[in-house]
C-alpha positions as CSV (number, residue, x, y, z in Angstrom):
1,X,8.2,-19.5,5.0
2,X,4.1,-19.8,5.4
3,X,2.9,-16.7,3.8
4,X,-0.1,-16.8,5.9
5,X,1.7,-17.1,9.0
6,X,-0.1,-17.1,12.4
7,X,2.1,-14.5,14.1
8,X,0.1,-11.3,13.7
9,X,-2.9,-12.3,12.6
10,X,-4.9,-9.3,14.0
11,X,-2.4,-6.8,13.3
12,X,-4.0,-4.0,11.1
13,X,-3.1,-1.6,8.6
14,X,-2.9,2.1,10.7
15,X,-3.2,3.8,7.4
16,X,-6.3,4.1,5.1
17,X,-4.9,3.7,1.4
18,X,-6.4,4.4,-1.8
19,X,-6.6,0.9,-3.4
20,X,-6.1,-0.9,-0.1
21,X,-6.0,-4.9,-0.9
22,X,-6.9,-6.7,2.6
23,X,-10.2,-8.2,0.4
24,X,-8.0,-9.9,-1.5
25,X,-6.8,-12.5,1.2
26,X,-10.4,-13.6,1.5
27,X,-11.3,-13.2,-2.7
28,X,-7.7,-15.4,-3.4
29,X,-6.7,-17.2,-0.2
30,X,-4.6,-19.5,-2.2
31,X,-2.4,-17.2,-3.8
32,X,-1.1,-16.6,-0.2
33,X,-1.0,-20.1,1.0
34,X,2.4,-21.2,-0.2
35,X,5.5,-21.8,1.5
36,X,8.4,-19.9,0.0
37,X,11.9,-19.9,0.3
38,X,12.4,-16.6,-0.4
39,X,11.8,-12.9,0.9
40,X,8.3,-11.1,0.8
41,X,9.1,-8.4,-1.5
42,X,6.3,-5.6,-2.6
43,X,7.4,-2.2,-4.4
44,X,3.8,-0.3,-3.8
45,X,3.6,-0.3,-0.2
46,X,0.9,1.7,0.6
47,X,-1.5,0.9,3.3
48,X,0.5,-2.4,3.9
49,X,-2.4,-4.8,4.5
50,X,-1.3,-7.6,2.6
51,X,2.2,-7.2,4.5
52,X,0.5,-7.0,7.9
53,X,-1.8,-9.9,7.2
54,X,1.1,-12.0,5.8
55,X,3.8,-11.3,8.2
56,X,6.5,-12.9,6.3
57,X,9.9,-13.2,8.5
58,X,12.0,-11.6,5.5
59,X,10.8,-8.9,3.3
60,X,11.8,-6.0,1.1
61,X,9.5,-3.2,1.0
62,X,9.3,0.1,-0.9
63,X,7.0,2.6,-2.1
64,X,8.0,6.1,-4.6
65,X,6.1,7.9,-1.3
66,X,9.5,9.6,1.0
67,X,6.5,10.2,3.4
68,X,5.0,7.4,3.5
69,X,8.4,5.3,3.8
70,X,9.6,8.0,6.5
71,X,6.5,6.6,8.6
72,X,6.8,3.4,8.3
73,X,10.7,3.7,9.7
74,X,9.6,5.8,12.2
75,X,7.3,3.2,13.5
76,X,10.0,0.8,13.0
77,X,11.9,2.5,15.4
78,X,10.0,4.5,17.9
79,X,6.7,2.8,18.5
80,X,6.1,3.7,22.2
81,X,7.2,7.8,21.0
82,X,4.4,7.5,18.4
83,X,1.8,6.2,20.2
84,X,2.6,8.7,23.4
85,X,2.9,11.9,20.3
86,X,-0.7,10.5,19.0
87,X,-2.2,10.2,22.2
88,X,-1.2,13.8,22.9
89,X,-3.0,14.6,19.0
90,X,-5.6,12.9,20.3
91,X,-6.7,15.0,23.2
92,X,-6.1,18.6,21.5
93,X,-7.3,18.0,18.2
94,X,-8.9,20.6,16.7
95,X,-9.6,22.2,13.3
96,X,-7.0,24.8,14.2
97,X,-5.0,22.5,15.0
98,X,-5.1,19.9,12.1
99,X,-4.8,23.0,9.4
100,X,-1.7,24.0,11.5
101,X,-0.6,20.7,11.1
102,X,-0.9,20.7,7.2
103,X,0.2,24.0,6.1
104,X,4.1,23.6,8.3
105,X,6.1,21.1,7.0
106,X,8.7,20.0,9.6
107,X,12.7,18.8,9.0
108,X,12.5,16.4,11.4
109,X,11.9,12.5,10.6
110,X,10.4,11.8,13.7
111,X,7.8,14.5,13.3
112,X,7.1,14.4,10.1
113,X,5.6,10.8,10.4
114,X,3.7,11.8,13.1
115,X,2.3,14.4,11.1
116,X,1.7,11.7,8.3
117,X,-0.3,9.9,10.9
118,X,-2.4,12.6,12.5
119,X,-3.6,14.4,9.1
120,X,-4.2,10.5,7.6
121,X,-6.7,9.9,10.5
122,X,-8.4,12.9,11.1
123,X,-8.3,14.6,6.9
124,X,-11.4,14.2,4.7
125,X,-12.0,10.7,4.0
126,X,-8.4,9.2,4.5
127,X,-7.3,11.1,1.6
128,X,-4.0,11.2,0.1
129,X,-3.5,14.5,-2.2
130,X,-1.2,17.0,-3.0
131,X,-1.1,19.8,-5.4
132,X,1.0,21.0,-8.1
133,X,3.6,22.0,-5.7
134,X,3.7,19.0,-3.8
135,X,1.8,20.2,-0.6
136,X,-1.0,18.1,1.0
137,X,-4.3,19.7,0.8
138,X,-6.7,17.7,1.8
139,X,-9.6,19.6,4.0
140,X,-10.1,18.2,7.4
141,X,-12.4,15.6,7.6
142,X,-14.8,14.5,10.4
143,X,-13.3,11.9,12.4
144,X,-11.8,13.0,15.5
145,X,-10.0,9.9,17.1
146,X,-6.2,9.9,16.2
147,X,-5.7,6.8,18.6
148,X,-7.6,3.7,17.1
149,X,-8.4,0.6,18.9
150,X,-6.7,-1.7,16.4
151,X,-3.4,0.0,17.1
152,X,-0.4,-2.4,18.0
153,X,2.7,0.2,16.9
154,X,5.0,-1.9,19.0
155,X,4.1,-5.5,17.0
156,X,4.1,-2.9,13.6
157,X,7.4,-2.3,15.1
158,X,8.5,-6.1,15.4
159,X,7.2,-7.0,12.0
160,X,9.0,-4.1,10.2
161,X,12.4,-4.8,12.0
162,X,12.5,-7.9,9.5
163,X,12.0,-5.7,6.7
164,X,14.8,-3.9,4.1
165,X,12.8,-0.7,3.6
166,X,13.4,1.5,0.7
167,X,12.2,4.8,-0.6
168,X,12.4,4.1,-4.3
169,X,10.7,3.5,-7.7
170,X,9.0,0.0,-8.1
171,X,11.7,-1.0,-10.7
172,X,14.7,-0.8,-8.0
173,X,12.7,-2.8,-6.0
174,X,11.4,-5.7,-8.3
175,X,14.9,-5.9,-9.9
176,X,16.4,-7.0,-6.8
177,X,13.8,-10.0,-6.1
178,X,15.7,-13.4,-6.8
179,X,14.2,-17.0,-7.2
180,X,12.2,-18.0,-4.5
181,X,11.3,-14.9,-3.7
182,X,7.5,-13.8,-3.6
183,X,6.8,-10.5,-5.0
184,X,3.2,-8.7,-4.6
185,X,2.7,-5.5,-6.7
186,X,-0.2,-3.5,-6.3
187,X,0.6,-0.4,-8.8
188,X,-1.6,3.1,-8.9
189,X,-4.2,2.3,-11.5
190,X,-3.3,4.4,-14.7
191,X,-7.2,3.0,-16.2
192,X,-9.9,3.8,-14.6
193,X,-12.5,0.5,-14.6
194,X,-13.5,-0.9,-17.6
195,X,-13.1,2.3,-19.3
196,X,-10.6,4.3,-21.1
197,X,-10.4,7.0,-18.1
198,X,-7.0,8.3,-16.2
199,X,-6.7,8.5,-12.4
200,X,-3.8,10.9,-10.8
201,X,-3.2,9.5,-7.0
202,X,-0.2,12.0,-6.2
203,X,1.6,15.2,-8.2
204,X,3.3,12.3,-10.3
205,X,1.2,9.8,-12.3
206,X,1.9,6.9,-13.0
207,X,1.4,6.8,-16.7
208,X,0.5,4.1,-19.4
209,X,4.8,4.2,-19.6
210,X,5.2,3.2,-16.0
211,X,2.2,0.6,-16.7
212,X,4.5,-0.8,-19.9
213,X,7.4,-0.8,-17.6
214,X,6.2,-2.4,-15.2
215,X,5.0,-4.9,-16.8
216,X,8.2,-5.8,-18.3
217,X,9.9,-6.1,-14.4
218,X,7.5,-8.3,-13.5
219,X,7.8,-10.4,-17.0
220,X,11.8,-10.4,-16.0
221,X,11.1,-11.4,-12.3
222,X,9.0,-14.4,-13.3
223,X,11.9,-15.5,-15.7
224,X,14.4,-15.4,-12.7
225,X,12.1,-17.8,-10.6
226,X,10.1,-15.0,-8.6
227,X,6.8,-16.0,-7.5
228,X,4.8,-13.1,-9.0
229,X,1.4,-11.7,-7.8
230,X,-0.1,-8.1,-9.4
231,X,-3.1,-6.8,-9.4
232,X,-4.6,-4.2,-11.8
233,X,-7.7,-2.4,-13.1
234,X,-10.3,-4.7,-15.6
235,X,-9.5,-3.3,-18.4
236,X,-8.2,-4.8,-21.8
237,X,-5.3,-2.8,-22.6
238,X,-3.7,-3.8,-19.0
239,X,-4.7,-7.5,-19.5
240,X,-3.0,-7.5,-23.2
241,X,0.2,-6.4,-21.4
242,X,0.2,-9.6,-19.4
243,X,-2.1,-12.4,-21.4
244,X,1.0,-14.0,-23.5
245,X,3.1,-14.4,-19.5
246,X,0.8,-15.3,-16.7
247,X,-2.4,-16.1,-15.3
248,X,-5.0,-13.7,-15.2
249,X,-8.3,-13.8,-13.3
250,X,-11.4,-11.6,-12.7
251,X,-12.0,-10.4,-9.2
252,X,-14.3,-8.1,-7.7
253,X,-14.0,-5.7,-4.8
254,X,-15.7,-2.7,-3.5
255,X,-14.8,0.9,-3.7
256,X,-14.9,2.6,-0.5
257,X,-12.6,6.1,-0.9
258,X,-14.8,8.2,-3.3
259,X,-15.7,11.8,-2.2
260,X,-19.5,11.4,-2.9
261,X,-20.9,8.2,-1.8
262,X,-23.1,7.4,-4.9
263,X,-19.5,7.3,-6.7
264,X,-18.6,4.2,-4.6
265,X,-19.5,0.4,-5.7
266,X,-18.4,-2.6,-6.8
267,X,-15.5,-2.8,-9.4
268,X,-13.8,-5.8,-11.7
269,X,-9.6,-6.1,-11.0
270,X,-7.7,-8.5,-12.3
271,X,-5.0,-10.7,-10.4
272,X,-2.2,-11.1,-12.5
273,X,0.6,-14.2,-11.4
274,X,2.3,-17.2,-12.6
275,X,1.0,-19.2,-9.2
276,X,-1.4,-21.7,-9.9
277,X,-5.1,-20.5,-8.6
278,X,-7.2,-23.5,-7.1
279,X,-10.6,-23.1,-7.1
């Protein structure tokens, strides 16, 4: 299997993630460039944009996120209802409307990832936030279009039908990759850039433990013959997990989520994997 396979090469993310990694196909084309025998597998989900870019024809994929998940199988399995329910959104959105959206909390699958969708697309700068109590609070934001050119829910639909999808912490996922498989893990960064700050992404954070831990699944998964790829924030206490193991290099992207724009910029990650980089 061609990583970077030609079947749905313009098919795009529909979510805006914190941390999204599309950049990095273009900073580290290499890294995706291999044939493998395996199955795609990636335990922090998220946006999906190296999924999407990659389109691998067997994957597993899984994020901690129910909601998030609950979307993605909703997609999976009712593309043309989505797209009708956003298109609806579309034309009655409102600020009534979007804070009626966030403060009721429906049962239902179906409309619960719809409601993922909507507040995504139309909350203050594609946010992702609860509080305390678990409740998303972002503010609305000031995009109004809930149906986006770049939508193709019916070949999101196609790609995901090839895909085990899980709702489930990253160490589940990772222990079930096997040789041959390639596994991409983009965690929550715990360190801040090149500093000794903390960042909180939901109401659970993903401490320095779940950093250590991690670690050590992706140590184990290179060991079984996994094709590892990770990427993390610049910062030495994250590289010292991983220097004695695999390959680390120095990347830079650009921040685009920040709530004031002077906070946004460029920012060193590293790429962590035990696949040999060309220049």
């Amino acid at each position: 299997m061609d990583l970077r396979s030609k079947e749905n090469k313009t098919l795009q993310p529909f979510l805006k993630w914190a941390g999204g990694k599309r950049w990095l196909l273009n900073a580290c084309p290499t890294l995706f460039s291999a044939k493998i025998s395996g199955r795609y597998v990636e335990p922090f989900l998220g946006g999906a944009a190296i999924y999407a870019a990659t389109a691998p024809k067997k994957a597993l994929i899984s994020d901690i996120n129910e909601e998030l998940i609950n979307l993605y199988m909703c997609i999976r399995d009712y593309p043309k209802e989505m797209q009708k329910e956003l298109e609806s959104l579309h034309k009655k959105h409102s600020s009534k409307l979007y804070y009626r959206y966030r403060d009721v909390e429906p049962d239902d699958p179906f409309t619960r990832a719809v409601r993922t969708l909507y507040l995504n697309r139309t909350c203050f700068n594609g946010l992702y936030r609860v509080n305390l109590q678990g409740k998303f609070n972002v503010p609305i934001g000031s995009k109004t279009n809930v149906c986006l050119p770049t939508d193709n829910f019916l070949a999101w639909s196609e790609l995901l039908m090839k895909a085990r999808i899980l709702a489930c912490d990253f160490e589940e996922t990772i222990g079930k990759s096997r040789s041959g498989d390639f596994l991409f893990a983009d965690p929550p960064y715990t360190i801040r850039h090149n500093n000794n700050g903390f960042l909180k992404y939901n109401e659970v954070l993903f401490s320095w433990n779940d950093q250590v831990r991690l670690a050590s699944c992706l140590i184990e998964a290179a060991s079984r013959g996994v094709q590892v790829v990770a990427t993390n924030a610049h910062h030495k206490d994250v590289v010292a997990l991983y220097n004695d193991c695999f390959n680390i290099s120095v990347v830079n992207r650009s921040s685009l989520i920040a709530a004031n724009s002077s906070n946004r910029g460029r920012f060193e990650e590293i790429v962590i994997t035990n696949i040999q980089m060309e220049d």
